[in-house]
C-alpha positions in Angstrom: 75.2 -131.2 51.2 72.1 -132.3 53.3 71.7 -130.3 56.4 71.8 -132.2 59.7 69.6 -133.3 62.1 68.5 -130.5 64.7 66.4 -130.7 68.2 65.9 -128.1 70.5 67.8 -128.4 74.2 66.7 -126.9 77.4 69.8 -125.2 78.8 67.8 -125.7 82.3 68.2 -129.0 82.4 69.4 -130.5 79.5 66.3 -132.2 78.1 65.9 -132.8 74.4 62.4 -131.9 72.1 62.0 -132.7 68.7 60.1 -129.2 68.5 60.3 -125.8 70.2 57.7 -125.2 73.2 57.2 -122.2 75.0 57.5 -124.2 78.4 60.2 -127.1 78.7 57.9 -130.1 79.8 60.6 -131.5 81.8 61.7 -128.9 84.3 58.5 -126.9 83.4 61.0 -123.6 82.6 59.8 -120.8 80.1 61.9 -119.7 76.8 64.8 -121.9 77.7 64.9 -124.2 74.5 67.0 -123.4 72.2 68.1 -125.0 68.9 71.0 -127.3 68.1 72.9 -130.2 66.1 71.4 -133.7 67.1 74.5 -135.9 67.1 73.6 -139.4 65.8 74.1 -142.0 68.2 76.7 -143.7 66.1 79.3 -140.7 66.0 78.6 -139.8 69.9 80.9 -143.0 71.1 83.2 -142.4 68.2 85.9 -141.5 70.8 84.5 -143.7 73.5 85.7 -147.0 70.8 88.1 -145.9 69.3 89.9 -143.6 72.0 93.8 -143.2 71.4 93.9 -140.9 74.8 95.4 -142.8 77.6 95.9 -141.7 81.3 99.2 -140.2 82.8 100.2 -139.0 85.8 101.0 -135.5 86.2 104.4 -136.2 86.9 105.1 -137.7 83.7 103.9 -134.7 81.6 106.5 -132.0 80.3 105.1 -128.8 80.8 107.0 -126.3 78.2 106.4 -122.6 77.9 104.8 -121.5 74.9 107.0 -118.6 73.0 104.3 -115.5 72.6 103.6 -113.5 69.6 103.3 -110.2 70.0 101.2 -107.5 68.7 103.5 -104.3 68.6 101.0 -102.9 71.2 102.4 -102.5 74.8 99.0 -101.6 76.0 97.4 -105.1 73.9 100.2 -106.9 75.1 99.3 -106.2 78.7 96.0 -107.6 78.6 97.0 -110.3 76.7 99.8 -111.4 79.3 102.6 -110.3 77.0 101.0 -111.4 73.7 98.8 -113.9 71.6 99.4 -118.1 72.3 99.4 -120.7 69.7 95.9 -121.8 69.0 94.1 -119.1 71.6 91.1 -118.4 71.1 89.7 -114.2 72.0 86.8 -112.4 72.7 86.5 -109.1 72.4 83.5 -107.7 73.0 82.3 -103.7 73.2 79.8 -101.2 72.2 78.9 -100.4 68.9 81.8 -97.6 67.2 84.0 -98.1 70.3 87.1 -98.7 68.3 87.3 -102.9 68.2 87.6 -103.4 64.4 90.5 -100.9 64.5 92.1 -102.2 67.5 92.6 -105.2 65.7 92.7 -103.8 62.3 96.2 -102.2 63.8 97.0 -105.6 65.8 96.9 -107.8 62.5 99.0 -105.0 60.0 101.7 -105.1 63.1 101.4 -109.1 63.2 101.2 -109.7 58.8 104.8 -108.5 58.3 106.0 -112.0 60.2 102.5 -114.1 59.8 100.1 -114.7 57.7 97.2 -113.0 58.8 93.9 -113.5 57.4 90.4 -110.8 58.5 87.2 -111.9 57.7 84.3 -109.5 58.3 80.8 -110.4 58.1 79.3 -106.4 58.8 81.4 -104.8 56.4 83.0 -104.9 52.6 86.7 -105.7 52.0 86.3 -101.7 50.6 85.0 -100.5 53.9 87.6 -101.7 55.3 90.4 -100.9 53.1 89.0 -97.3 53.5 89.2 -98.1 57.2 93.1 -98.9 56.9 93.1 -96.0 54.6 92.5 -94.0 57.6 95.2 -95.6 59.5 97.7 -95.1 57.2 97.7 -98.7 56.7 97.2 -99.5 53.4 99.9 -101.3 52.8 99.8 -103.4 55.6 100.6 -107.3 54.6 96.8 -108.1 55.9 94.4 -110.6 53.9 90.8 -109.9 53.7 87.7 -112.0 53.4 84.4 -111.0 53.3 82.4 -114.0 54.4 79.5 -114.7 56.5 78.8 -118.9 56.2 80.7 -120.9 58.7 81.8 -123.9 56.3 83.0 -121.4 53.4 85.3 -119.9 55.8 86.8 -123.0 57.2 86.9 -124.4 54.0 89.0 -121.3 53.0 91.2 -121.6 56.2 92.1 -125.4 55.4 92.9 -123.9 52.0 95.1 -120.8 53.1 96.4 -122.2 56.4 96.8 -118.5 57.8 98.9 -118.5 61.8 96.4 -115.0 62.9 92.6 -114.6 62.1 89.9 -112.3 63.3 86.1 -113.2 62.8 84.5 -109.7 62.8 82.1 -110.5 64.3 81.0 -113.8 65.4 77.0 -112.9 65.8 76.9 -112.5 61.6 78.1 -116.1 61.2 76.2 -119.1 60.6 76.2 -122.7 59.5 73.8 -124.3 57.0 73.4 -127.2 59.6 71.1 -124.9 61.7 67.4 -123.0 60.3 67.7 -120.2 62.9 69.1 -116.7 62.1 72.4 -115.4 62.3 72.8 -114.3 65.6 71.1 -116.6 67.6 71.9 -118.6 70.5 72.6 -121.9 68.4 74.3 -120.5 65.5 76.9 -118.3 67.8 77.4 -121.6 69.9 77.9 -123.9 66.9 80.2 -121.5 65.1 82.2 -120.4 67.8 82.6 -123.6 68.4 84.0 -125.1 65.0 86.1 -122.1 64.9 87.6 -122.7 68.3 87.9 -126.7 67.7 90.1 -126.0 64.2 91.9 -123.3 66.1 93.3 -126.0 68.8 93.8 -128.3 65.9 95.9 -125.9 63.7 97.4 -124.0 66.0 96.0 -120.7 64.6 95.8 -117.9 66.5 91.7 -116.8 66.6 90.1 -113.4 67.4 86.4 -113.1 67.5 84.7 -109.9 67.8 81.5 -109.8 70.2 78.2 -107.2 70.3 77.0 -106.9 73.5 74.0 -106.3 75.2 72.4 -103.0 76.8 73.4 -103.9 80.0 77.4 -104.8 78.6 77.8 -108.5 78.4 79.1 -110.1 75.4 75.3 -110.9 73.3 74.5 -114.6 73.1 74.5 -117.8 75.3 77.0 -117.7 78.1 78.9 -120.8 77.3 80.7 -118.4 74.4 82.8 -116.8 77.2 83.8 -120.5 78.3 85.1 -121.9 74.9 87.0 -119.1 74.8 90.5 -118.9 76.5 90.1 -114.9 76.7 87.7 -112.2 77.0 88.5 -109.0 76.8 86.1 -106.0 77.4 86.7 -102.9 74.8 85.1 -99.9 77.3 84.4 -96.0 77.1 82.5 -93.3 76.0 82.3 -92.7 72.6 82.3 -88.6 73.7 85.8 -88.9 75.1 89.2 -89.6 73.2 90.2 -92.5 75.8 89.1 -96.0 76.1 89.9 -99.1 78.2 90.0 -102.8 77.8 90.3 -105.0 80.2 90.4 -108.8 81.1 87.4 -110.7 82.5 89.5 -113.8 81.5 92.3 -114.9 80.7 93.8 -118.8 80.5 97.4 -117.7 79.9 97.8 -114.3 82.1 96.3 -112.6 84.9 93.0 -111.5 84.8 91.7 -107.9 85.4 94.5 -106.4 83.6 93.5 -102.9 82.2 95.2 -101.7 79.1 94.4 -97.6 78.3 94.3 -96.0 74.6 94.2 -93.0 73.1 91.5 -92.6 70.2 93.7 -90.2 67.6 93.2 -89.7 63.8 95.5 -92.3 63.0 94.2 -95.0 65.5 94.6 -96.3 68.7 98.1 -95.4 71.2 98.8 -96.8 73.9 98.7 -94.3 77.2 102.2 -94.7 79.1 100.8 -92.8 81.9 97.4 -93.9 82.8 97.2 -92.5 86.1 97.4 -88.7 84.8 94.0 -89.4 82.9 92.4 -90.1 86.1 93.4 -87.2 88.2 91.7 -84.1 87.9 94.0 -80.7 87.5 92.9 -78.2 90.1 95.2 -75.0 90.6 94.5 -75.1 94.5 92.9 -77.9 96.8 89.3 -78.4 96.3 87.7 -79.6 99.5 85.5 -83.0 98.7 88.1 -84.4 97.0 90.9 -87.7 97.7 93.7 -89.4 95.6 94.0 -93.1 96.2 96.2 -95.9 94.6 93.9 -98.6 93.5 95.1 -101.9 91.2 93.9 -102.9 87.7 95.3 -106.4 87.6 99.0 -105.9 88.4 98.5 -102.1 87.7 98.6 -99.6 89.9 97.1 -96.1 89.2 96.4 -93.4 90.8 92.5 -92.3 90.7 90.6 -88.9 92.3 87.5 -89.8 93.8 85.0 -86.8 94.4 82.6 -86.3 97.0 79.8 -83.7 97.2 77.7 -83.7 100.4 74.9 -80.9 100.1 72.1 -80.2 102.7 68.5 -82.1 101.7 65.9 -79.8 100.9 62.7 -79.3 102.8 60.3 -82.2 102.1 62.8 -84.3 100.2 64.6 -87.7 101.2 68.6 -87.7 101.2 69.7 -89.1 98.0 72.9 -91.5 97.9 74.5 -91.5 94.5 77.8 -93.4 93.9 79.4 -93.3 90.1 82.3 -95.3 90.1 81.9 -97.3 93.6 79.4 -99.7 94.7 76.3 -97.7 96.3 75.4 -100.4 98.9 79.1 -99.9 100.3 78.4 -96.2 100.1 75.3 -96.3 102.2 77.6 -99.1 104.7 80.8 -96.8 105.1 78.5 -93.6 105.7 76.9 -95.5 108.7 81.0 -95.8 110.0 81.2 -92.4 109.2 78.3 -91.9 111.3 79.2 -94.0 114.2 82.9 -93.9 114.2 84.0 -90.7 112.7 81.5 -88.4 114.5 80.1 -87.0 111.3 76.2 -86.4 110.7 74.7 -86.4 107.6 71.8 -87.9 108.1 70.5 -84.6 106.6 72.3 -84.4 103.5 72.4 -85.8 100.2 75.7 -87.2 99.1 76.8 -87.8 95.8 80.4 -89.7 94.5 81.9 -89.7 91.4 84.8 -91.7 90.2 87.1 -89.3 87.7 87.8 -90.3 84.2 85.1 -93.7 84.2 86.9 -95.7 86.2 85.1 -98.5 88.5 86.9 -99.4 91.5 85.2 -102.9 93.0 88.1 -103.7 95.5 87.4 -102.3 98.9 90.8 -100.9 99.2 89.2 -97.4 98.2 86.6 -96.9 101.5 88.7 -95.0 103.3 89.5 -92.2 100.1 85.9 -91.8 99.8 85.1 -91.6 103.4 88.1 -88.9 103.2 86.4 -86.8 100.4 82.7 -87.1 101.9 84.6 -85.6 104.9 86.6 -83.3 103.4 83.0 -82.4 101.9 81.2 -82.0 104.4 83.4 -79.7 106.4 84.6 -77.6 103.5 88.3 -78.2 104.3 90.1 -79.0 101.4 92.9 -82.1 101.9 96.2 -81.9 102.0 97.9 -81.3 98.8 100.0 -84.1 97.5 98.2 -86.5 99.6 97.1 -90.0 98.9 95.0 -93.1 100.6 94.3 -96.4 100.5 92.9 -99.0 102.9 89.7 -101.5 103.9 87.4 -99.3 106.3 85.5 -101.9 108.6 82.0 -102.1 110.1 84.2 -101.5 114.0 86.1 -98.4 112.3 89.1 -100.0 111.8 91.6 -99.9 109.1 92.0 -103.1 107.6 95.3 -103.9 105.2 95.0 -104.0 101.4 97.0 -106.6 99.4 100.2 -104.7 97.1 100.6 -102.0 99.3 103.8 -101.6 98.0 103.3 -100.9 94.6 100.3 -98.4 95.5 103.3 -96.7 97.3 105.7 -97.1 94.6 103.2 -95.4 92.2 102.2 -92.7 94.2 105.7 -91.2 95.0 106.9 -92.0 91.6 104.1 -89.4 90.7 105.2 -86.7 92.9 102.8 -87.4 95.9 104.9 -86.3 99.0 102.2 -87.7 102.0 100.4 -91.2 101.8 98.2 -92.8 104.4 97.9 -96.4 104.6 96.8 -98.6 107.2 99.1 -99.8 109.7 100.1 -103.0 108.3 100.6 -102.2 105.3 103.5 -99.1 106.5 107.0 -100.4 105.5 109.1 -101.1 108.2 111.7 -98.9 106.2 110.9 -95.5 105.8 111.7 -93.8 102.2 113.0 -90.3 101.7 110.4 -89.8 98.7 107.1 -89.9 100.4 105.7 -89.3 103.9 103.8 -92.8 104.9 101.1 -92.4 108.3 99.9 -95.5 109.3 96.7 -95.1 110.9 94.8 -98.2 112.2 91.1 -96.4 112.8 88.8 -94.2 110.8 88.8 -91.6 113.9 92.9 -91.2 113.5 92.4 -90.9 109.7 90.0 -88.3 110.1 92.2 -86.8 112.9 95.4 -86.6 110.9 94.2 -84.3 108.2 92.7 -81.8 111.0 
């Protein structure tokens, strides 16, 4: 078949150039034109003519829940919002070996014994891959394979096999004979992820596409993949340790920021039913510099250990603020309250943080734990044991309420924790036999309560 028409599109502005330029000569902006379909003018008011939509008022639509479809894994499930949707369309993107193929190679043998499921994979053989499920002790799984790496074959072979689950592994080796640019590229990820999505909706299939990312750990290609997309997950971890997480940057049928925690074992990925005990460190005696708090993931709460380490600046040298784990321009903002509100100088010292077991908390809900360690740090006085905190420390010293105080409670006694300090607001007006809750409404009567 003849290949179509193609132009290059500034995705400054939107012009249009017959050929690429290093400069747009419309907005005058470098290395933004990129290469796509032209659309003749007689198919782009196709739908304008011939249009069978008509308006309705939103009273008059019947809004029906959609039954989910499961994967067999609690831990997928979660981040999912309880499973897969009719005609969703995924993103999952990670590094390189950090366990996506199998993730979904154990997804689609759980989902084949009631759908047809179909895998393409454009980086690997159907042997590499049946040695994969080899592995995985999944060799008999009811799972189709296709190895297959041009965009009309495969939705050629879709039309033909109709399959209800199917993962594109990955979506940067596809490409379309409309387009001359290599697979990969920012117009041959758009195009394809786009027919893929577009027969998705039509048929109702349920669509997976595996993502590469980048060095700094967004999904590679143009940023209008993660909006034809109705998820994106995030695969994350260190290949070094056994444990990985994936969360939700998106999600149109379930919360977003859910975190879902597996275990990397010889025969695949498990689900972790306790996440919070990967996060805490195991000390046989208090360690000073150190603070439990209750943070959320989505509508999870866990418990994490941040660490603190304030040691005095050698001669000559600048302090040095290191945060791992928390944002370092809020470190450098809740030592200045420390400074002025909690009586502490360490203008003199370095201070390092350091979030246990990877985690990055971004909700402010953790200042006052690691204004707690630094403390604890700085004095040499180890915290109470079985304690926990939570709460917003602001710029006036006061303790500000966090939002689901009550599951960060919840979590914490259900662990064993037998103290908890919480802003004031957020103390229950019903005290519980399982935990000791202190309200404290400024930084000095935090500091104060632990001595």
């Amino acid at each position: 078949m003849p290949k179509a028409k193609t132009l290059y599109q500034c995705t400054e502005c939107g012009g249009q150039m017959p050929k690429w330029q290093g400069q747009c000569p419309q907005c005058n902006a470098w290395n933004t034109l990129v290469e796509t379909v032209a659309v003749p003018p007689s198919r782009r008011f196709d739908n304008l003519a011939g249009s069978r939509s008509e308006i309705r008022a939103l009273s008059s639509v019947e809004a029906s829940e959609v039954p989910r479809i499961p994967t067999g894994m609690s831990e997928f499930d979660r981040v999912l919002g309880g499973g897969f949707v009719p005609g969703e369309v995924v993103l999952l993107g990670g590094d390189p070996g950090i366990g996506k193929s199998t993730l979904l190679l154990q997804a689609t043998a759980a989902l084949g014994a009631s759908r047809r499921v179909l895998y393409v994979t454009g980086e690997e053989s159907v042997e590499q891959v049946a040695l994969r499920a080899h592995r995985l002790g999944l060799i008999n799984a009811p799972v189709e394979l296709l190895a297959e790496v041009q965009l009309e074959a495969i939705l050629a072979m879709l039309e033909k096999a109709r399959p209800e689950v199917v993962v594109i592994d990955s979506i940067q080796t596809m490409y379309t004979e409309n387009l001359n640019s290599a697979p990969g590229s920012v117009a041959q990820v758009r195009e394809c992820a786009a027919r893929f999505t577009r027969l998705a909706k039509e048929r109702g299939i349920v669509l997976v596409l595996i993502g590469h990312v980048t060095k700094e750990g967004a999904i590679a290609g143009p940023r209008v993949l993660e909006h034809i997309v109705d998820a994106v997950l995030y695969f994350e971890g260190d290949t070094h340790s056994s444990y990985r997480l994936i969360r939700t940057m998106k999600n149109r049928f379930g919360a977003a920021n859910e975190l879902g925690v597996f275990g990397m074992t010889e025969h695949g990925l498990k689900g972790v039913a306790n996440p919070s005990a990967l996060f805490l460190s195991r000390h046989a005696q208090p360690v000073p510099g150190t603070a439990v708090m209750a943070t959320m993931e989505g509508s999870r709460p866990l418990l994490v250990e941040i660490q603190a380490l304030v040691d005095p600046v050698m001669a000559g040298m600048t302090p040095r603020r290191l945060a791992v784990g928390v944002d370092p321009q809020r470190l450098a903002l809740l030592l200045a309250v420390l400074h002025r509100h909690g009586g502490t100088q360490i203008g003199g010292f370095d201070v390092f943080i350091n979030v246990v077991g990877g985690v990055r908390i971004d909700e402010p809900a953790a200042d006052l734990a690691v204004l707690m360690a630094v403390y604890s740090s700085c004095k040499n006085k180890a915290l109470e044991s079985k304690l926990t905190v939570f709460g917003e420390v602001g710029l006036a010293g006061e303790i500000r309420p966090v939002q689901r105080g009550q599951e960060r409670i919840r979590e914490a006694a259900k662990l064993g924790f037998q103290k908890i300090l919480v802003p004031t607001l957020n103390k229950p007006k019903r005290s519980t036999e399982d935990i000791e809750i202190i309200g404290v409404s400024r930084l000095d009567e935090a500091l104060a309560a632990q001595g």
